[in-house]
C-alpha positions as CSV (number, residue, x, y, z in Angstrom):
1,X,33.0,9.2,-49.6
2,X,29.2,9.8,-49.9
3,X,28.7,6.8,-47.6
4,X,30.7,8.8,-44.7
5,X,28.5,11.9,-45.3
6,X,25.5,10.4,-44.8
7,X,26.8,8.1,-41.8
8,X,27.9,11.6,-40.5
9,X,25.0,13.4,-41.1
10,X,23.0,10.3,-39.5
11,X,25.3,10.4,-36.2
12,X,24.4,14.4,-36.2
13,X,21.0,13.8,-36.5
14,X,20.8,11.3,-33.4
15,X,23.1,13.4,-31.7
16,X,20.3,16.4,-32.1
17,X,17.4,14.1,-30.8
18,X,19.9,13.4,-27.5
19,X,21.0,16.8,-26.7
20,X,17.1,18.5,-27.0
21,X,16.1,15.1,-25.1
22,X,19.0,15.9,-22.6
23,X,18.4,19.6,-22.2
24,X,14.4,18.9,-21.5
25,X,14.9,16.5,-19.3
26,X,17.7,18.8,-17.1
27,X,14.4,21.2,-17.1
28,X,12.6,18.8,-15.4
29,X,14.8,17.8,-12.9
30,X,15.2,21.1,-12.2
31,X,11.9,21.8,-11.5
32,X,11.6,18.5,-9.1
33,X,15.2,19.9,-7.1
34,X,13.3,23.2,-7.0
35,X,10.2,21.5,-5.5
36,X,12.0,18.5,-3.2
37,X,14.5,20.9,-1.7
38,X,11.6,23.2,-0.4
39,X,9.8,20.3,0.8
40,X,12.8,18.7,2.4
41,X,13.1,21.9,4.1
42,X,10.0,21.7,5.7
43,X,10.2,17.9,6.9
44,X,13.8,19.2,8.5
45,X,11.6,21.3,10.7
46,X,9.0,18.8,11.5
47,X,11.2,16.6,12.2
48,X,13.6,18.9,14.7
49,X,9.6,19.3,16.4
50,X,8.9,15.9,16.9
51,X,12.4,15.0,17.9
52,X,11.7,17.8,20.3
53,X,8.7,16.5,21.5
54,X,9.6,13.2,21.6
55,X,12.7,14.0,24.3
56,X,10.6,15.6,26.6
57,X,8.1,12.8,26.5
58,X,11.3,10.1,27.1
59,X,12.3,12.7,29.9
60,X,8.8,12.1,31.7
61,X,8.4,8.3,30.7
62,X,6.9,7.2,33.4
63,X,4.4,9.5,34.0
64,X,3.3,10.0,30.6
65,X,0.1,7.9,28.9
66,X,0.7,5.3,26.9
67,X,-1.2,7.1,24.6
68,X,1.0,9.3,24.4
69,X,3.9,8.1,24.3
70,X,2.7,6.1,21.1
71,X,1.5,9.3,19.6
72,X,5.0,10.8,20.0
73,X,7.4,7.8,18.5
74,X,4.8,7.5,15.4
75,X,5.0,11.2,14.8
76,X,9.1,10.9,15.3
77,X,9.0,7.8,12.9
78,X,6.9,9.6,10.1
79,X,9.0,12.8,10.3
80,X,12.0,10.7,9.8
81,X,10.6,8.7,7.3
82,X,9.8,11.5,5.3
83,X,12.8,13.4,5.2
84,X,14.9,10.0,4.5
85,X,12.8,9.6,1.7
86,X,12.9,13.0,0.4
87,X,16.9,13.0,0.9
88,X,17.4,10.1,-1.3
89,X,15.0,11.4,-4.0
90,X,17.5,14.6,-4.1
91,X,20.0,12.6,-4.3
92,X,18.9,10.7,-7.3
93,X,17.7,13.5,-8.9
94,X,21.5,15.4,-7.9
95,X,22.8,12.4,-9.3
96,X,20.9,12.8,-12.7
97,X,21.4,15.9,-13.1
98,X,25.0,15.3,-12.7
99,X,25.2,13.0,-15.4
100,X,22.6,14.8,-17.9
101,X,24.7,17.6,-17.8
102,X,28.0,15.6,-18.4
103,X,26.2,14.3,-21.7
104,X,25.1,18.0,-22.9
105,X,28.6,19.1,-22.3
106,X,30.5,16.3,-24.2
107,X,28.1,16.6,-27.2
108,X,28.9,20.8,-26.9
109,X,32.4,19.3,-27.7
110,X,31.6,17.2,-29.8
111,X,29.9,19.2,-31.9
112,X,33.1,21.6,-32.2
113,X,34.7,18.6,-34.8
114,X,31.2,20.0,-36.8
115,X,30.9,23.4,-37.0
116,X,29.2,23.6,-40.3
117,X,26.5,21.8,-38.3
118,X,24.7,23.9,-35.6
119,X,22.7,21.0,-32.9
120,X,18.7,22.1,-33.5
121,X,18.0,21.6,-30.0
122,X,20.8,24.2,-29.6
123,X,19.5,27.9,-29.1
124,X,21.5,30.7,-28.7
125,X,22.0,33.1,-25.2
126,X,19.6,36.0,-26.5
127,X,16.9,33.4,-28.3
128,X,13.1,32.9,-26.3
129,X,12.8,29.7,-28.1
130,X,10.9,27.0,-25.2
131,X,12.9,23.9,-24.8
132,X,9.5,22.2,-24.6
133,X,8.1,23.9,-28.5
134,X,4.2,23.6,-27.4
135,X,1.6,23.6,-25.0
136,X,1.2,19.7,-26.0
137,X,4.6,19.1,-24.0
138,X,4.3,21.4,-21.1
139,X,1.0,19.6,-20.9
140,X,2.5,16.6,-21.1
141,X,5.4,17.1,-18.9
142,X,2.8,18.7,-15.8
143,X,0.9,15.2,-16.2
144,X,4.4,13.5,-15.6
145,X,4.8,15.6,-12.2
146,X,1.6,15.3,-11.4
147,X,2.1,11.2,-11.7
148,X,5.3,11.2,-10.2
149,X,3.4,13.4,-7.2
150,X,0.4,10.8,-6.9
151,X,2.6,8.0,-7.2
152,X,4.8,9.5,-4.3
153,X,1.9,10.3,-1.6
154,X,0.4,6.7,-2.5
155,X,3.8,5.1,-0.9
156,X,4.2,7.6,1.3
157,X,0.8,6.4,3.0
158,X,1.7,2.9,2.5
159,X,5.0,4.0,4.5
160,X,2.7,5.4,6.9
161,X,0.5,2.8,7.7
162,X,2.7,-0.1,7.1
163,X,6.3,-0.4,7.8
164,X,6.4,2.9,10.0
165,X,3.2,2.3,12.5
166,X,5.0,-1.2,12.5
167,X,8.2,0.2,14.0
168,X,6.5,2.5,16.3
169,X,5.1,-0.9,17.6
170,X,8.1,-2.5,17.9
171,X,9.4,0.1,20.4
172,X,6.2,0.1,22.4
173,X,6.6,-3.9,22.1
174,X,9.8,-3.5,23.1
175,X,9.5,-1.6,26.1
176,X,6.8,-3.7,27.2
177,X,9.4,-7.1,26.9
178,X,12.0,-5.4,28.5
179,X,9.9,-5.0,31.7
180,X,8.1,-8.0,31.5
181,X,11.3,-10.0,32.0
182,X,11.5,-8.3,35.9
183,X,8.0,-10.1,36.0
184,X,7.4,-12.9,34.2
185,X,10.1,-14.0,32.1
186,X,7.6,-16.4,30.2
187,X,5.4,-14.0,28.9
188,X,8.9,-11.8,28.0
189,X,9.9,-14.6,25.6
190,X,6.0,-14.7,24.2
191,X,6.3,-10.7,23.6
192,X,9.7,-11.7,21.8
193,X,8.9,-14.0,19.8
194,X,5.6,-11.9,18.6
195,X,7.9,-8.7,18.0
196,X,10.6,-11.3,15.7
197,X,7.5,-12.4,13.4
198,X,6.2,-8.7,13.4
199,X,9.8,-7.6,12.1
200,X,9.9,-10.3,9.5
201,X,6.7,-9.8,8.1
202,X,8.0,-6.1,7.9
203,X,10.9,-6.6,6.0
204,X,8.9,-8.4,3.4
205,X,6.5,-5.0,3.2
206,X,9.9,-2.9,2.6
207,X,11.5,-5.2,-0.1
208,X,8.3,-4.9,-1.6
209,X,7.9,-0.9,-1.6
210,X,12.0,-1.2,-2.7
211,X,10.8,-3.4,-5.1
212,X,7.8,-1.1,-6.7
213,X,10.0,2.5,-6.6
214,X,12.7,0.8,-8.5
215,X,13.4,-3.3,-9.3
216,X,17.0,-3.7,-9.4
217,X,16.7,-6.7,-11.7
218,X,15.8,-3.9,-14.4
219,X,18.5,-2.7,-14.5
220,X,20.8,-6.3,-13.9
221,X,18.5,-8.9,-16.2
222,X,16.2,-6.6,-18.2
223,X,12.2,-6.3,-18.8
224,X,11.1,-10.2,-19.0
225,X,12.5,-11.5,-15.3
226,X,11.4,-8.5,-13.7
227,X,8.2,-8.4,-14.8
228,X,8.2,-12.3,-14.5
229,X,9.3,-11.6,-10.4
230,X,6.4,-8.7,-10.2
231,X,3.6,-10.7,-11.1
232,X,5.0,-13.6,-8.5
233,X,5.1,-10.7,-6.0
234,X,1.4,-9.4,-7.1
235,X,0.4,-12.8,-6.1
236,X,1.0,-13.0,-3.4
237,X,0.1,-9.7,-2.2
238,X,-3.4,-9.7,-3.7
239,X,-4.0,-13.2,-4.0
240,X,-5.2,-13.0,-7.9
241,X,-4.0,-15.7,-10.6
242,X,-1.8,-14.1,-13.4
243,X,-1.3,-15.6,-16.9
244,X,1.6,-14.6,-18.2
245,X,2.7,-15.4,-22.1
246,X,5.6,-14.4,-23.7
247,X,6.5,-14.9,-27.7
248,X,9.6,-14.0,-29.3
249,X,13.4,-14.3,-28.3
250,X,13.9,-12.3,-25.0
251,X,16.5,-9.7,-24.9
252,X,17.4,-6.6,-23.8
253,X,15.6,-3.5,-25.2
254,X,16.7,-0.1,-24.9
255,X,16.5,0.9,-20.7
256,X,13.9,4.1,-21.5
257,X,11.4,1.4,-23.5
258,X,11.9,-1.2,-21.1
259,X,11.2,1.4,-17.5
260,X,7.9,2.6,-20.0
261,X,6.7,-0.8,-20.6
262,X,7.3,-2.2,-17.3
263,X,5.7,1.1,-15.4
264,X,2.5,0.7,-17.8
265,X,2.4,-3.1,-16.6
266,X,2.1,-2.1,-13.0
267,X,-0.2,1.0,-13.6
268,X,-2.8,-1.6,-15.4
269,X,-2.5,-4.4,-13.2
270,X,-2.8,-2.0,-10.4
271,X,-6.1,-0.7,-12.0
272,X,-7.6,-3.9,-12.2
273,X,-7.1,-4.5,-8.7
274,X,-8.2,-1.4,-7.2
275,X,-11.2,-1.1,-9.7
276,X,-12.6,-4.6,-8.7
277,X,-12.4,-5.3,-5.2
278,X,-15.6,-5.6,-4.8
279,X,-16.3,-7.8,-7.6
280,X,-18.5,-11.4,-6.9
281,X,-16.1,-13.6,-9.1
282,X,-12.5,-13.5,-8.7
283,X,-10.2,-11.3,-10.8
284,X,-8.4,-13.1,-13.2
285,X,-5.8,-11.5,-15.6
286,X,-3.7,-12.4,-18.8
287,X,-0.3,-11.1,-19.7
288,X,0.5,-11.1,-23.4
289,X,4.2,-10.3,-24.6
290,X,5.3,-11.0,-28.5
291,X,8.5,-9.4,-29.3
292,X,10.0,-9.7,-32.7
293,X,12.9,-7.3,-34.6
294,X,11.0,-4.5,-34.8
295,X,8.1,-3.9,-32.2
296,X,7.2,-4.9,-28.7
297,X,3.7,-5.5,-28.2
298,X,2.1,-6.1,-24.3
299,X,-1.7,-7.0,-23.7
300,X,-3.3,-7.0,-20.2
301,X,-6.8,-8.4,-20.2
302,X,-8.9,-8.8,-17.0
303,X,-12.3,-10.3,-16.6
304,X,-13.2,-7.2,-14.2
305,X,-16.5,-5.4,-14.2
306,X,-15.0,-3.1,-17.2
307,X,-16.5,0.4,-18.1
308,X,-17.2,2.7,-21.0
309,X,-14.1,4.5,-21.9
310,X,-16.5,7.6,-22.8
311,X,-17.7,8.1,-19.1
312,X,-14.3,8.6,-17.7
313,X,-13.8,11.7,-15.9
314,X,-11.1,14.3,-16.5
315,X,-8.2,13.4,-14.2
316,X,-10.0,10.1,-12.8
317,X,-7.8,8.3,-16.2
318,X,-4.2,10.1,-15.6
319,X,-2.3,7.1,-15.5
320,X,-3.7,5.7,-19.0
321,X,-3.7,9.0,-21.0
322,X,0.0,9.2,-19.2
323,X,0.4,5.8,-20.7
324,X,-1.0,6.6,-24.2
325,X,1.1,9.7,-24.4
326,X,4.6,8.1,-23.9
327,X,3.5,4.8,-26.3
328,X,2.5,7.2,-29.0
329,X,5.4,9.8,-28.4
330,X,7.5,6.9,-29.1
331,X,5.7,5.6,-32.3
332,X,3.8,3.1,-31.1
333,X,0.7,2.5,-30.2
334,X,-2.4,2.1,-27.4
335,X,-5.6,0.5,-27.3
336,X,-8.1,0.2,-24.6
337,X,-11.5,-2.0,-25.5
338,X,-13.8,-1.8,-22.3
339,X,-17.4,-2.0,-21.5
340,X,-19.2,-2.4,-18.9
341,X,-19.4,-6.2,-17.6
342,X,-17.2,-7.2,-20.0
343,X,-13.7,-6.7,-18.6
344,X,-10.8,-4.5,-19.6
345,X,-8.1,-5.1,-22.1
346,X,-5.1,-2.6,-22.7
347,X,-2.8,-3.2,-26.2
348,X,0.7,-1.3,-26.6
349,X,2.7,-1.3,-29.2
350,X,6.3,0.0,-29.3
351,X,9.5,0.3,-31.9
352,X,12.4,-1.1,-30.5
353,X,16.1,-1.3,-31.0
354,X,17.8,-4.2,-29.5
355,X,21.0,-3.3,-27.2
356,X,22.7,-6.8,-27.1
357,X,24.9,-5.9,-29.5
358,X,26.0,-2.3,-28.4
Protein backbone atom coordinates (compact mmCIF):
# COMPACT_ATOMS: atom_id res chain seq x y z
CA UNK A 1 0.00 0.00 0.00
CA UNK A 2 2.83 2.53 0.88
CA UNK A 3 4.33 1.74 -2.46
CA UNK A 4 0.97 3.15 -4.21
CA UNK A 5 1.18 6.32 -2.02
CA UNK A 6 4.35 7.29 -2.92
CA UNK A 7 3.87 6.23 -6.75
CA UNK A 8 0.72 8.56 -6.35
CA UNK A 9 2.21 11.25 -4.65
CA UNK A 10 5.14 11.01 -7.43
CA UNK A 11 2.50 11.19 -10.39
CA UNK A 12 1.06 14.44 -8.37
CA UNK A 13 4.23 15.88 -8.12
CA UNK A 14 5.04 15.66 -12.04
CA UNK A 15 1.62 16.45 -12.69
CA UNK A 16 2.36 19.93 -10.64
CA UNK A 17 5.63 20.67 -12.62
CA UNK A 18 3.27 20.13 -16.06
CA UNK A 19 0.31 22.20 -15.23
CA UNK A 20 2.58 25.52 -13.79
CA UNK A 21 4.81 24.63 -17.03
CA UNK A 22 1.47 24.51 -19.05
CA UNK A 23 -0.10 27.60 -17.63
CA UNK A 24 3.30 29.77 -18.19
CA UNK A 25 3.71 28.76 -21.26
CA UNK A 26 -0.23 29.69 -22.29
CA UNK A 27 1.00 33.26 -20.87
CA UNK A 28 3.45 33.46 -23.37
CA UNK A 29 1.60 32.55 -26.24
CA UNK A 30 -0.64 34.85 -25.32
CA UNK A 31 1.50 37.61 -25.24
CA UNK A 32 2.99 36.51 -28.92
CA UNK A 33 -1.17 36.26 -30.30
CA UNK A 34 -1.38 39.64 -28.62
CA UNK A 35 1.72 40.98 -30.51
CA UNK A 36 1.32 38.89 -34.10
CA UNK A 37 -2.33 39.75 -34.47
CA UNK A 38 -1.59 43.59 -34.25
CA UNK A 39 1.19 43.16 -36.56
CA UNK A 40 -0.70 41.00 -38.91
CA UNK A 41 -3.05 43.72 -38.96
CA UNK A 42 -0.83 46.18 -40.15
CA UNK A 43 0.84 43.91 -43.04
CA UNK A 44 -3.14 43.41 -44.09
CA UNK A 45 -3.04 47.06 -44.78
CA UNK A 46 0.27 47.28 -46.45
CA UNK A 47 -0.42 44.77 -48.41
CA UNK A 48 -4.21 46.07 -49.65
CA UNK A 49 -1.58 49.46 -50.61
CA UNK A 50 0.73 47.69 -52.57
CA UNK A 51 -1.81 45.42 -54.22
CA UNK A 52 -3.28 48.84 -54.90
CA UNK A 53 -0.46 50.25 -56.27
CA UNK A 54 0.62 47.46 -58.05
CA UNK A 55 -2.87 47.40 -60.32
CA UNK A 56 -2.59 50.72 -61.34
CA UNK A 57 0.98 50.24 -62.41
CA UNK A 58 -0.26 46.79 -64.52
CA UNK A 59 -3.14 49.18 -65.83
CA UNK A 60 -0.39 51.60 -67.36
CA UNK A 61 2.25 48.84 -68.29
CA UNK A 62 3.38 50.13 -71.06
CA UNK A 63 4.07 53.46 -70.24
CA UNK A 64 5.39 52.94 -66.91
CA UNK A 65 9.58 52.65 -66.14
CA UNK A 66 10.90 49.63 -65.79
CA UNK A 67 12.00 51.01 -62.69
CA UNK A 68 9.04 51.08 -61.62
CA UNK A 69 7.42 48.54 -62.43
CA UNK A 70 10.22 46.51 -60.45
CA UNK A 71 9.72 48.76 -57.49
CA UNK A 72 5.99 47.81 -57.44
CA UNK A 73 6.06 43.77 -57.77
CA UNK A 74 8.99 43.78 -55.00
CA UNK A 75 6.91 45.82 -52.69
CA UNK A 76 3.69 43.52 -53.66
CA UNK A 77 5.99 40.43 -53.06
CA UNK A 78 7.37 41.61 -49.56
CA UNK A 79 3.89 42.65 -48.33
CA UNK A 80 2.73 39.25 -49.24
CA UNK A 81 5.50 37.59 -47.86
CA UNK A 82 5.10 39.12 -44.72
CA UNK A 83 1.62 38.57 -43.97
CA UNK A 84 1.92 34.76 -45.20
CA UNK A 85 4.47 34.52 -42.74
CA UNK A 86 2.83 36.20 -40.02
CA UNK A 87 -0.51 34.01 -40.76
CA UNK A 88 1.20 30.88 -40.31
CA UNK A 89 2.97 31.94 -37.14
CA UNK A 90 -0.72 32.64 -35.67
CA UNK A 91 -1.61 29.71 -36.64
CA UNK A 92 1.04 27.70 -34.90
CA UNK A 93 0.79 29.63 -32.10
CA UNK A 94 -3.55 29.17 -32.34
CA UNK A 95 -2.68 25.73 -32.67
CA UNK A 96 -0.53 25.59 -29.32
CA UNK A 97 -2.57 27.31 -27.54
CA UNK A 98 -5.23 24.90 -28.52
CA UNK A 99 -3.49 22.06 -27.32
CA UNK A 100 -1.87 23.76 -23.98
CA UNK A 101 -5.15 24.47 -22.95
CA UNK A 102 -6.48 20.92 -23.66
CA UNK A 103 -3.58 19.59 -21.25
CA UNK A 104 -4.51 22.21 -18.28
CA UNK A 105 -8.04 21.29 -18.63
CA UNK A 106 -7.65 17.40 -18.48
CA UNK A 107 -5.20 17.66 -15.48
CA UNK A 108 -8.19 20.17 -13.87
CA UNK A 109 -10.03 16.79 -14.15
CA UNK A 110 -7.73 14.93 -13.24
CA UNK A 111 -6.98 16.31 -10.28
CA UNK A 112 -10.82 16.01 -9.16
CA UNK A 113 -9.85 11.88 -8.51
CA UNK A 114 -7.34 14.00 -5.73
CA UNK A 115 -8.99 16.38 -3.93
CA UNK A 116 -6.92 16.11 -0.75
CA UNK A 117 -4.22 17.35 -3.18
CA UNK A 118 -4.58 20.96 -4.34
CA UNK A 119 -1.96 21.36 -7.89
CA UNK A 120 0.85 24.16 -6.53
CA UNK A 121 0.83 25.82 -9.77
CA UNK A 122 -2.92 26.12 -9.11
CA UNK A 123 -3.99 29.60 -7.66
CA UNK A 124 -7.29 30.46 -6.79
CA UNK A 125 -9.83 33.39 -8.77
CA UNK A 126 -9.11 36.19 -5.98
CA UNK A 127 -5.12 35.23 -5.46
CA UNK A 128 -2.26 37.96 -7.08
CA UNK A 129 0.17 35.24 -7.11
CA UNK A 130 2.48 35.77 -10.73
CA UNK A 131 2.53 32.66 -12.72
CA UNK A 132 6.13 33.49 -13.45
CA UNK A 133 7.24 33.83 -9.15
CA UNK A 134 10.25 36.38 -9.84
CA UNK A 135 11.80 38.94 -11.73
CA UNK A 136 14.45 36.14 -12.75
CA UNK A 137 11.63 34.56 -15.09
CA UNK A 138 10.00 37.58 -16.45
CA UNK A 139 13.50 38.40 -17.23
CA UNK A 140 14.04 35.34 -18.60
CA UNK A 141 10.98 34.99 -20.55
CA UNK A 142 11.52 38.94 -22.24
CA UNK A 143 15.07 37.46 -23.40
CA UNK A 144 13.02 34.58 -25.07
CA UNK A 145 10.78 37.21 -27.02
CA UNK A 146 13.34 39.27 -27.63
CA UNK A 147 15.19 36.03 -29.35
CA UNK A 148 12.31 34.79 -30.96
CA UNK A 149 11.97 38.68 -32.35
CA UNK A 150 15.69 38.87 -33.58
CA UNK A 151 15.56 35.54 -34.83
CA UNK A 152 12.26 36.53 -36.89
CA UNK A 153 13.62 39.98 -38.59
CA UNK A 154 17.00 37.91 -39.40
CA UNK A 155 14.80 35.53 -41.88
CA UNK A 156 12.62 37.98 -42.60
CA UNK A 157 15.59 39.92 -44.44
CA UNK A 158 16.95 36.78 -45.71
CA UNK A 159 13.17 36.47 -47.19
CA UNK A 160 13.73 39.86 -48.46
CA UNK A 161 16.77 39.77 -50.19
CA UNK A 162 16.75 36.11 -51.25
CA UNK A 163 13.84 34.16 -52.35
CA UNK A 164 11.47 37.35 -52.70
CA UNK A 165 13.83 39.91 -54.85
CA UNK A 166 14.27 36.44 -56.72
CA UNK A 167 10.62 36.18 -57.55
CA UNK A 168 10.18 39.72 -58.31
CA UNK A 169 12.88 38.73 -60.98
CA UNK A 170 11.34 36.05 -62.29
CA UNK A 171 8.22 38.21 -63.33
CA UNK A 172 10.36 40.89 -64.85
CA UNK A 173 12.31 37.87 -66.46
CA UNK A 174 9.32 36.68 -67.49
CA UNK A 175 7.80 39.44 -69.13
CA UNK A 176 10.89 40.05 -70.85
CA UNK A 177 10.73 36.14 -72.50
CA UNK A 178 7.40 36.44 -73.30
CA UNK A 179 8.05 39.31 -75.65
CA UNK A 180 11.23 38.23 -76.86
CA UNK A 181 9.60 35.25 -78.50
CA UNK A 182 7.69 37.99 -81.02
CA UNK A 183 11.47 38.84 -81.71
CA UNK A 184 13.96 36.49 -81.45
CA UNK A 185 12.86 33.26 -80.40
CA UNK A 186 16.59 32.24 -79.72
CA UNK A 187 17.33 34.63 -77.20
CA UNK A 188 13.45 33.67 -75.70
CA UNK A 189 14.73 30.15 -75.00
CA UNK A 190 18.28 31.77 -73.51
CA UNK A 191 15.95 33.98 -71.06
CA UNK A 192 14.16 30.57 -70.31
CA UNK A 193 16.55 28.64 -69.58
CA UNK A 194 18.26 31.44 -67.19
CA UNK A 195 14.84 31.94 -65.35
CA UNK A 196 14.62 27.69 -64.87
CA UNK A 197 18.24 27.75 -63.04
CA UNK A 198 17.22 31.05 -61.19
CA UNK A 199 14.04 29.08 -59.90
CA UNK A 200 16.01 26.01 -58.96
CA UNK A 201 18.62 27.62 -57.13
CA UNK A 202 15.63 29.34 -55.30
CA UNK A 203 13.98 26.41 -54.19
CA UNK A 204 17.13 25.20 -52.57
CA UNK A 205 17.28 28.90 -50.59
CA UNK A 206 13.43 28.09 -49.34
CA UNK A 207 14.04 24.41 -48.22
CA UNK A 208 16.87 25.79 -46.49
CA UNK A 209 14.91 28.79 -44.52
CA UNK A 210 12.09 25.71 -44.10
CA UNK A 211 14.80 23.87 -42.97
CA UNK A 212 16.29 26.48 -40.18
CA UNK A 213 12.50 27.62 -38.71
CA UNK A 214 11.70 24.08 -38.11
CA UNK A 215 13.63 20.53 -39.42
CA UNK A 216 10.87 18.15 -39.88
CA UNK A 217 13.28 15.28 -39.29
CA UNK A 218 13.17 16.49 -35.51
CA UNK A 219 10.31 15.62 -35.04
CA UNK A 220 10.34 12.18 -37.53
CA UNK A 221 14.13 10.71 -36.61
CA UNK A 222 15.16 12.81 -33.52
CA UNK A 223 18.30 15.06 -32.46
CA UNK A 224 21.38 13.01 -34.11
CA UNK A 225 20.15 12.82 -38.08
CA UNK A 226 19.03 16.21 -37.92
CA UNK A 227 21.85 17.73 -36.69
CA UNK A 228 23.92 15.23 -38.86
CA UNK A 229 21.74 16.83 -42.12
CA UNK A 230 22.36 20.64 -40.67
CA UNK A 231 25.94 20.54 -40.60
CA UNK A 232 25.85 18.81 -44.39
CA UNK A 233 23.59 21.86 -45.14
CA UNK A 234 26.09 24.34 -43.24
CA UNK A 235 28.55 23.07 -45.69
CA UNK A 236 27.56 23.75 -48.21
CA UNK A 237 26.20 27.12 -47.57
CA UNK A 238 29.37 28.56 -45.98
CA UNK A 239 31.80 26.30 -47.33
CA UNK A 240 33.53 25.52 -43.75
CA UNK A 241 34.69 21.83 -42.81
CA UNK A 242 32.71 20.36 -39.72
CA UNK A 243 33.92 17.50 -37.50
CA UNK A 244 31.27 15.88 -36.13
CA UNK A 245 31.74 13.05 -33.15
CA UNK A 246 29.24 11.30 -31.61
CA UNK A 247 29.62 8.71 -28.43
CA UNK A 248 27.00 6.83 -26.86
CA UNK A 249 23.94 4.80 -28.16
CA UNK A 250 21.64 7.24 -30.18
CA UNK A 251 18.08 7.54 -29.17
CA UNK A 252 15.44 9.68 -28.72
CA UNK A 253 15.49 12.16 -25.84
CA UNK A 254 12.68 14.02 -24.62
CA UNK A 255 11.37 16.60 -27.71
CA UNK A 256 11.87 20.03 -25.24
CA UNK A 257 15.79 18.77 -24.65
CA UNK A 258 16.27 17.71 -28.00
CA UNK A 259 14.63 21.49 -29.83
CA UNK A 260 17.19 23.10 -26.77
CA UNK A 261 20.15 21.32 -27.79
CA UNK A 262 19.68 21.46 -31.43
CA UNK A 263 18.70 25.44 -31.31
CA UNK A 264 22.02 25.97 -29.14
CA UNK A 265 23.91 23.98 -32.03
CA UNK A 266 22.85 26.36 -34.67
CA UNK A 267 23.10 29.56 -32.42
CA UNK A 268 27.02 28.57 -31.95
CA UNK A 269 27.84 27.44 -35.25
CA UNK A 270 26.09 30.47 -36.46
CA UNK A 271 28.44 32.61 -34.16
CA UNK A 272 31.45 31.15 -35.38
CA UNK A 273 30.61 32.00 -38.78
CA UNK A 274 29.45 35.44 -38.50
CA UNK A 275 32.24 36.37 -35.88
CA UNK A 276 35.10 35.24 -38.31
CA UNK A 277 34.48 36.17 -41.77
CA UNK A 278 37.18 37.97 -41.99
CA UNK A 279 39.56 35.70 -40.57
CA UNK A 280 43.17 34.80 -42.71
CA UNK A 281 42.91 30.93 -42.05
CA UNK A 282 39.89 29.13 -42.63
CA UNK A 283 37.32 28.37 -39.99
CA UNK A 284 37.35 24.98 -38.84
CA UNK A 285 34.97 23.55 -36.28
CA UNK A 286 34.49 20.26 -34.07
CA UNK A 287 31.24 18.76 -33.00
CA UNK A 288 31.35 16.68 -29.80
CA UNK A 289 28.28 14.50 -28.65
CA UNK A 290 28.60 11.70 -25.74
CA UNK A 291 25.40 10.56 -24.54
CA UNK A 292 25.10 7.95 -21.83
CA UNK A 293 21.83 7.08 -19.28
CA UNK A 294 21.88 9.98 -17.57
CA UNK A 295 23.28 13.25 -19.34
CA UNK A 296 23.81 14.67 -22.76
CA UNK A 297 26.83 16.53 -23.22
CA UNK A 298 27.58 18.80 -26.74
CA UNK A 299 30.97 20.63 -27.41
CA UNK A 300 31.52 23.11 -30.31
CA UNK A 301 35.12 24.17 -30.66
CA UNK A 302 36.24 26.55 -33.43
CA UNK A 303 39.73 27.75 -34.24
CA UNK A 304 38.24 31.40 -34.75
CA UNK A 305 39.88 34.55 -33.59
CA UNK A 306 38.05 33.94 -29.97
CA UNK A 307 37.55 36.81 -27.45
CA UNK A 308 37.52 37.54 -23.70
CA UNK A 309 34.30 36.54 -22.31
CA UNK A 310 34.67 39.67 -19.79
CA UNK A 311 34.50 42.31 -22.75
CA UNK A 312 31.22 41.32 -23.92
CA UNK A 313 28.70 43.86 -24.14
CA UNK A 314 25.18 43.78 -22.50
CA UNK A 315 22.86 42.44 -25.21
CA UNK A 316 25.83 41.94 -27.88
CA UNK A 317 25.79 37.89 -25.99
CA UNK A 318 21.78 37.34 -25.95
CA UNK A 319 21.91 34.16 -27.70
CA UNK A 320 24.56 32.50 -25.20
CA UNK A 321 23.20 33.95 -21.83
CA UNK A 322 19.74 32.66 -23.59
CA UNK A 323 21.58 29.38 -24.04
CA UNK A 324 23.09 29.30 -20.46
CA UNK A 325 19.74 30.11 -18.93
CA UNK A 326 17.70 27.11 -20.44
CA UNK A 327 20.89 24.51 -19.83
CA UNK A 328 21.02 25.58 -16.22
CA UNK A 329 17.14 25.86 -15.78
CA UNK A 330 17.18 22.31 -16.73
CA UNK A 331 20.11 21.10 -14.41
CA UNK A 332 22.62 21.07 -16.53
CA UNK A 333 25.36 22.86 -17.31
CA UNK A 334 27.40 25.62 -19.72
CA UNK A 335 30.76 26.48 -20.30
CA UNK A 336 32.37 28.90 -22.55
CA UNK A 337 36.56 28.98 -22.55
CA UNK A 338 37.52 31.87 -24.99
CA UNK A 339 40.36 34.19 -25.52
CA UNK A 340 41.47 36.12 -27.85
CA UNK A 341 43.44 34.28 -30.74
CA UNK A 342 42.72 31.19 -29.32
CA UNK A 343 39.32 30.13 -30.58
CA UNK A 344 36.03 29.50 -28.99
CA UNK A 345 34.69 26.38 -27.25
CA UNK A 346 31.06 26.02 -25.81
CA UNK A 347 30.35 22.75 -23.31
CA UNK A 348 26.60 21.87 -22.33
CA UNK A 349 25.58 19.59 -20.24
CA UNK A 350 22.03 18.24 -19.78
CA UNK A 351 19.81 15.50 -17.69
CA UNK A 352 17.97 13.36 -19.83
CA UNK A 353 15.15 10.84 -19.84
CA UNK A 354 15.07 8.54 -22.66
CA UNK A 355 11.49 8.30 -24.51
CA UNK A 356 11.97 4.95 -26.44
CA UNK A 357 10.35 3.21 -24.11
CA UNK A 358 7.20 5.51 -23.44
Amino acid sequence: MSGNVTSIKDFLSELESEYDQAQKTLKEIDMMLDQSQSELSKLIQRNTSASTHLQQIQNQFDTVPRSDIKQAYNSALDSQQRMLVMRSQLEKLQNDQSNLKKRVTLIDEIREFFPDQPLIGKTSKNSSTSLYGSNDDLTILEMMINSQETERQRLSRQMHDGPAQALSNFIVQTEIASRLFEIDKERAKIELENLKGAAMSTFQKVRNFISELRPMSLDDLGLMPTIKKHIELFKDQYGIDVNLSINGQDRRLEPYLEVMFFRALQEIMGNSVKHNQEQPVKVQISIQIALDENQIKLAVADNGKGFNPDDLKPGSGLGLKLIRDRVEMLGGSFDLDSSLDQGCRITLTAPIKSVDNE
